[in-house]
N, C-alpha and C positions, 0 to 999 in steps of 0.2 A: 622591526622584522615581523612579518605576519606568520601567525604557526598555524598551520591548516587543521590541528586538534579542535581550533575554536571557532570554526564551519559550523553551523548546525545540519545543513545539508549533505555535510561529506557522508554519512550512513545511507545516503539513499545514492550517492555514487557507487559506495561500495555494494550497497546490495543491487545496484539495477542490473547486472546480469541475471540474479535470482529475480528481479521482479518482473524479468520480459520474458523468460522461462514459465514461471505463473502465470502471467497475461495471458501468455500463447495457448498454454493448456487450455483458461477457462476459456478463452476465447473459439478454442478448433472442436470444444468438446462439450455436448454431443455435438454429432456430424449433422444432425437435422434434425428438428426443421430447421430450415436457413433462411431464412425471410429479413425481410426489411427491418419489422419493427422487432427482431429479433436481435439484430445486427445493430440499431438505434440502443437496444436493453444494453445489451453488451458492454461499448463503446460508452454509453453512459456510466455506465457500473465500473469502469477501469480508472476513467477520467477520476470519478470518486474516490476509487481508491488511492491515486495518485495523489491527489489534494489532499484528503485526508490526510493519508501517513508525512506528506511536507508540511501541514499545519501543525502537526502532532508533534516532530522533531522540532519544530522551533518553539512550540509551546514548552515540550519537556526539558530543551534544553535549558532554558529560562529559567523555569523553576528549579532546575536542580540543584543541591546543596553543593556546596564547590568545596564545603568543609571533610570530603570522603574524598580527596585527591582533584587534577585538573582533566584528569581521563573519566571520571564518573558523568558528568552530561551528557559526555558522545556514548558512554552505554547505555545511559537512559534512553536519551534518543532515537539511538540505536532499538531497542527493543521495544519501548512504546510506538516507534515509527511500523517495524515489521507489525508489530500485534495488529495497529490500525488497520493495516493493508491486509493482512489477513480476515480479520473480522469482516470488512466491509467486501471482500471478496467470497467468503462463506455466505456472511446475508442473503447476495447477489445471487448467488451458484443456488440456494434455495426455494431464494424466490420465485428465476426462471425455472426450472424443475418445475414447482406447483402451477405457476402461470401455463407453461411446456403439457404440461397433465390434464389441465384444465383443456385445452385449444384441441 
C-alpha cells in the first residue's frame, strides 16, 4: 500500500494555492511598465521558482534524517521547498524594481 506521507512533492500540492496567490501578486504588481521583456522577466523568475522549490523538496527529503519520526521529511521539505520559492521570488521582485528604476 502506497502512503502519500512518502510523496516528496505532496508540500507543493499542498501549498500551490499559496504559490498561485504569490505568483499572481508578483506577477499583476507593479501595474507598469508592462512590456514584453518585462513579461519574459517575469514568467522566467516563476518558472525558477517553481523548479527551484521542486528541486529543493526532493533534495530535502532525501536527506532528511528519518531517525526524528516518518513525518519529519515532509516538514523539511515542506519548509526548505516554501523558503526556496520565496527567496527566489524576493531576488526576482528586487532585481526587476532596480532593472524597473533603471529603464
Amino acid at each position: 500500500m502506497n502512503d502519500i506521507a512518502t510523496l516528496p512533492a505532496l508540500a507543493l500540492v499542498l501549498f500551490a494555492p499559496w504559490f498561485l496567490i504569490l505568483s499572481a501578486l508578483y506577477w499583476l504588481y507593479p501595474r507598469t511598465p508592462r512590456h514584453a521583456a518585462r513579461r519574459r522577466f517575469d514568467a522566467v523568475a516563476l518558472l525558477l521558482a517553481f523548479a527551484g522549490c521542486l528541486a529543493s523538496l526532493y533534495w530535502s527529503y532525501g536527506i532528511a534524517d528519518r531517525g526524528h519520526g516518518h513525518l519529519w521529511p515532509q516538514v523539511l521539505a515542506t519548509s526548505v521547498g516554501y523558503g526556496v520559492f520565496l527567496l527566489v521570488l524576493a531576488v526576482a521582485f528586487f532585481w526587476r524594481r532596480r532593472w524597473l528604476a533603471r529603464a
